[in-house]
N, C-alpha and C positions, 0 to 999 in steps of 0.2 A: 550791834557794833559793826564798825563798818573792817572789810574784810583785811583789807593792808593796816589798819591800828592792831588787828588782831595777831596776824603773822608778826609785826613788827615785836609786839610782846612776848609772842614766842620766842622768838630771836635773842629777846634781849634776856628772858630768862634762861637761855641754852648758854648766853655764856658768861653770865653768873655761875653757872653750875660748871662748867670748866675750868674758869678760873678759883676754881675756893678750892681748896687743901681737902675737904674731906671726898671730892671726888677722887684724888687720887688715890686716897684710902680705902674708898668704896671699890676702885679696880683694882687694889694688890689685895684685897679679901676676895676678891672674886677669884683670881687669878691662885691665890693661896689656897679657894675651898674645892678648887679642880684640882689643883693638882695632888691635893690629899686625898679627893675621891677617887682618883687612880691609882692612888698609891697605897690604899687603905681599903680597898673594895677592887674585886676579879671576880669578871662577869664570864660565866661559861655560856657556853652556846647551847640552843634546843639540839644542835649532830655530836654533843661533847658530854665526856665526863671528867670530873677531877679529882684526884688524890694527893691530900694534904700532906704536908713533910713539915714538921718542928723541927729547926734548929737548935735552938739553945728552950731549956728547960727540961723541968721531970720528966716531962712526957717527948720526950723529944724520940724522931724518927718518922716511920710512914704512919700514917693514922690508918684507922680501918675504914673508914667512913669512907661511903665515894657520893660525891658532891652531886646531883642533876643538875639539868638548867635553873640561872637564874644568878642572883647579885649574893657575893660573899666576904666577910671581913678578913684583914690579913694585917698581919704588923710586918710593914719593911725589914728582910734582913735576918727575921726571927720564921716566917710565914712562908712557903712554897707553893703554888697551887699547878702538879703537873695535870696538863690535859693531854687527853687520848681521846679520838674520836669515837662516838658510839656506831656511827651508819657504816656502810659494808666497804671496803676497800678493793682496789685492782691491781696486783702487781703482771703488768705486762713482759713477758717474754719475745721480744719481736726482733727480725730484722728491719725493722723500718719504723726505724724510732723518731722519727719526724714526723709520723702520721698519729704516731700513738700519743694520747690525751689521759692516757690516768694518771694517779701523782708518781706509783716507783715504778720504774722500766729498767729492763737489762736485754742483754743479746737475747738471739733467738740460744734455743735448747743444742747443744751438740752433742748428738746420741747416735752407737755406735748401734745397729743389728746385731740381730743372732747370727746372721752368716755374714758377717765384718765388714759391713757396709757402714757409712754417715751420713746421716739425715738432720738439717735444722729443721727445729721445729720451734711455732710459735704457737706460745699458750699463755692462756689467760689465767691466771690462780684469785679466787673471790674470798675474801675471806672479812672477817671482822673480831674486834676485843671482846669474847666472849665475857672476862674476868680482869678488869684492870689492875685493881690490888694485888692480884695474881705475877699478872706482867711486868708490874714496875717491884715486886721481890723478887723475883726471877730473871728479868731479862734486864731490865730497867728504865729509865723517863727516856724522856721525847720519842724520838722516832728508833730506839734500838729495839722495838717491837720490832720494826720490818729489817731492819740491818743484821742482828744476830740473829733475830728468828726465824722470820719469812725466806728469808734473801739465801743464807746457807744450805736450806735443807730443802727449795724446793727443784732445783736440779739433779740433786741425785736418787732422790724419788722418784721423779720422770726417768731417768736412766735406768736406775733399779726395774720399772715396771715399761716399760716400754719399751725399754731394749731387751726384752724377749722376745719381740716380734720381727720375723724375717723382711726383708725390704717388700716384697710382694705383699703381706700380708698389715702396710700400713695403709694400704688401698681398702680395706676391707672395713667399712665403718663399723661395724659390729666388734670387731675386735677392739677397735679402734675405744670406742664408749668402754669398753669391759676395763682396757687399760686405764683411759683417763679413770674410771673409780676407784680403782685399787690405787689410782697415785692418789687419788682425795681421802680415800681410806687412811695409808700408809702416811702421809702429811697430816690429817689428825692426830692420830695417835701420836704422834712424836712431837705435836704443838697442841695438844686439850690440859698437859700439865702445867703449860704458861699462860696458859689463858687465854689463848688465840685458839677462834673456830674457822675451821675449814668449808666452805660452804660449796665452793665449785673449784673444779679442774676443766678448762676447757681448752683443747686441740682445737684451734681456729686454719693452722695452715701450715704445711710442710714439703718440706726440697730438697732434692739427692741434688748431686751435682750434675750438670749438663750430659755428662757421659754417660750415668749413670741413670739419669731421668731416661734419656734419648734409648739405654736399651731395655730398658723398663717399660719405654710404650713401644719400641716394635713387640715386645716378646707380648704383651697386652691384646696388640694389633693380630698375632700370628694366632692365640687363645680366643680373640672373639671370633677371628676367621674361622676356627675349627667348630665352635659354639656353634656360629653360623650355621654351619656346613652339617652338622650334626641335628639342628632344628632343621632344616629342611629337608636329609633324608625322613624325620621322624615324620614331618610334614607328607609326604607325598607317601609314607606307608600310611598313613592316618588316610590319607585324599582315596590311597587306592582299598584300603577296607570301607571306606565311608559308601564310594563310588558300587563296592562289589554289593554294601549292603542296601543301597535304590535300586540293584538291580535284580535281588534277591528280592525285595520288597513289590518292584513290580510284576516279577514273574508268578509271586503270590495273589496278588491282585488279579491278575489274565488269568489266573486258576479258578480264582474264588467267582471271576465274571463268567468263566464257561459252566462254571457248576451252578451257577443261577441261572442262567441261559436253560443249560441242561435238564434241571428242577422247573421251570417255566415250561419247556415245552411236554416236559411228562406230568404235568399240574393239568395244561390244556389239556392234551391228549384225556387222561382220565375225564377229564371235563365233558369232554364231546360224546367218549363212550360211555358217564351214566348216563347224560341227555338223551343219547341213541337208544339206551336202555330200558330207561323210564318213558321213552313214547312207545318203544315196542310192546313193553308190559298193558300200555294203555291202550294202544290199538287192540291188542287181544284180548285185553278185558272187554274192549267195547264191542270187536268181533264177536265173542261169550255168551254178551250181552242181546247183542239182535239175532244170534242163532238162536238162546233159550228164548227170545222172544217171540223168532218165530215157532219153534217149537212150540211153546204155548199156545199163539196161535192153532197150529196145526192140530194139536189136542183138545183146543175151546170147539174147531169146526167140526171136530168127530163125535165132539158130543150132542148129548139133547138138546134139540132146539135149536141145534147148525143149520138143518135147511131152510127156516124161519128168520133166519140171520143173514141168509147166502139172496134170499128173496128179496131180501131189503136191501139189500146192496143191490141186486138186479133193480127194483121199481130205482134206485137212486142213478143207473146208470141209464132206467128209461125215460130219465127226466125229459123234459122238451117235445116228445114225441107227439105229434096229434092224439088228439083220443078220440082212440073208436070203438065201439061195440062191437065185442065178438063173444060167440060164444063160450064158457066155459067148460064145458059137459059136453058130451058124442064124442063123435071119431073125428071131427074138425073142431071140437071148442079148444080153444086157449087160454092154459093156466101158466102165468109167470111161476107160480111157486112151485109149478110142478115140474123138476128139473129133468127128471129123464123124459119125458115129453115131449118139454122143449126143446131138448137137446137132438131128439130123432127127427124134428119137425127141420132142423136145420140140416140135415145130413143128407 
């Protein structure tokens, strides 16, 4: 079919159905089945919970039920469904309420010291509907969860607990935290019967007045100067023991080196006189030696057979001599072996 026959028959069927009566009947059911389903059905949110209220009937009052997320029936008129959020809430204490973004906010805190001074301070209180059913027989629907209950009691809590501390002493974050839990403590307890949990106290920021700041930080300024003043005597008694004990350390050192020194040269020393020692012993051993040597000698030539020994040394010492014939017998023969002979022949 070709493509303009087709739109044209679209057309012409679009307003047939315009014009006929049951279109309009088809839009006021439509129109009728919305607005029954808003009126007959309340949808709570996955951050909400809800607590039913009966009007007219038996059972009329708060129910005990508490609703979760999700779609629920209600009869106009007869039917209430209050919601309270389930996720955590922030009621702000600030002076600068232009900048602050949670839903409740109020002034900053005006809290007087223990020595009669005034300090704003801004805090944060976290809190959440522990117990709904709780809150709305207690306090009651919409939002007088935070109006009677929050709102009332958490300024005189931070006074109660914070206004123990001297102006000096809101400098000191240690205190500072001890306080904020005794105010989350003391604000529990006085809101776990209505069903609201306390979950944080937080001091984000606080300010004496100009006069009062201004002699809060010379008197700050004159206390670090003394601090100061006081690490650096402790500093330079530290520098001068630290200094006396390198000097003590090296004087031990120059001791311990003369005394190796000293041990060195009496090491050598002993050194040299066993060496000197052990040759002398050796030399006179060997001295000992060639005395009892000769000695033996001199006791071999006394014995028998010496001049038959003494002969033979003489032929050894007449080596090379021409040989001649001489006689050995009469009053001119010559006997080598015959020593006193020889010995007169020389004389």
């Amino acid at each position: 079919m070709h493509p303009d026959k087709l739109r044209q028959q679209i057309e012409n069927w679009l307003k047939q159905v315009l014009n006929s009566s049951y279109f309009v009947f088809f839009l006021g059911g439509l129109f009728l089945f919305l607005f029954s389903f808003n009126a007959f059905f309340i949808y709570v949110q996955p951050n909400e919970v809800a607590i039913k209220q009966v009007r007219v009937g038996l059972n009329r009052g708060i129910q005990s039920t508490v609703y979760d997320t999700g779609w629920y029936f209600m009869v106009p008129g007869i039917h209430i469904f209050h919601v309270f959020p389930k996720d955590l809430q922030v009621f702000d204490l600030t002076s600068m309420r232009n900048q602050a973004s949670s839903r409740f906010i109020d002034n900053s805190a005006h809290i007087q010291t223990s020595d009669g001074f005034f300090v704003d301070v801004d805090v944060s209180v976290i809190f959440r509907i522990d117990d709904p059913l709780q809150v709305i027989k207690t306090i009651g629907p919409g939002e007088l969860y935070f109006i009677n209950g929050i709102l009332p009691k958490t300024e005189p809590a931070l006074k109660e607990t914070l206004g123990t501390l001297t102006t000096e002493e809101f400098y000191n974050p240690y205190l500072r935290v001890e306080k904020m839990n005794q105010a989350r403590i003391k604000l529990a307890s006085e809101l776990e019967e209505k069903g609201i949990a306390i979950e944080h106290v937080l001091i984000r920021y606080f300010k004496y007045s100009s006069e009062i700041q201004r002699n809060i930080e010379e008197k700050k300024l004159k206390d670090q100067l003394i601090y100061k003043n006081q690490a650096e005597a402790k500093a330079a008694i530290q520098n001068a023991q630290l200094q006396k004990m390198i000097e003590e350390g090296e004087a031990i050192v120059r001791v311990e080196l003369e005394k190796g020194k000293a041990y060195q040269v009496t090491r050598k020393a002993e050194q040299e006189l066993y060496v000197r020692t052990k040759h002398a012993q050796a030399d006179l051993l060997v001295k000992r030696a060639e005395a009892f040597k000769t000695k033996l000698k001199n006791i071999a030539l006394k014995g028998m057979g010496a001049e038959n020994l003494v002969g033979l040394e003489m032929a050894k010492v007449l080596e090379g001599v021409e040989v001649i014939i001489l006689p050995s017998d009469g009053d001119y023969g010559v006997n080598p072996l015959n020593l006193e002979k020889t010995r007169a022949m020389f004389e």
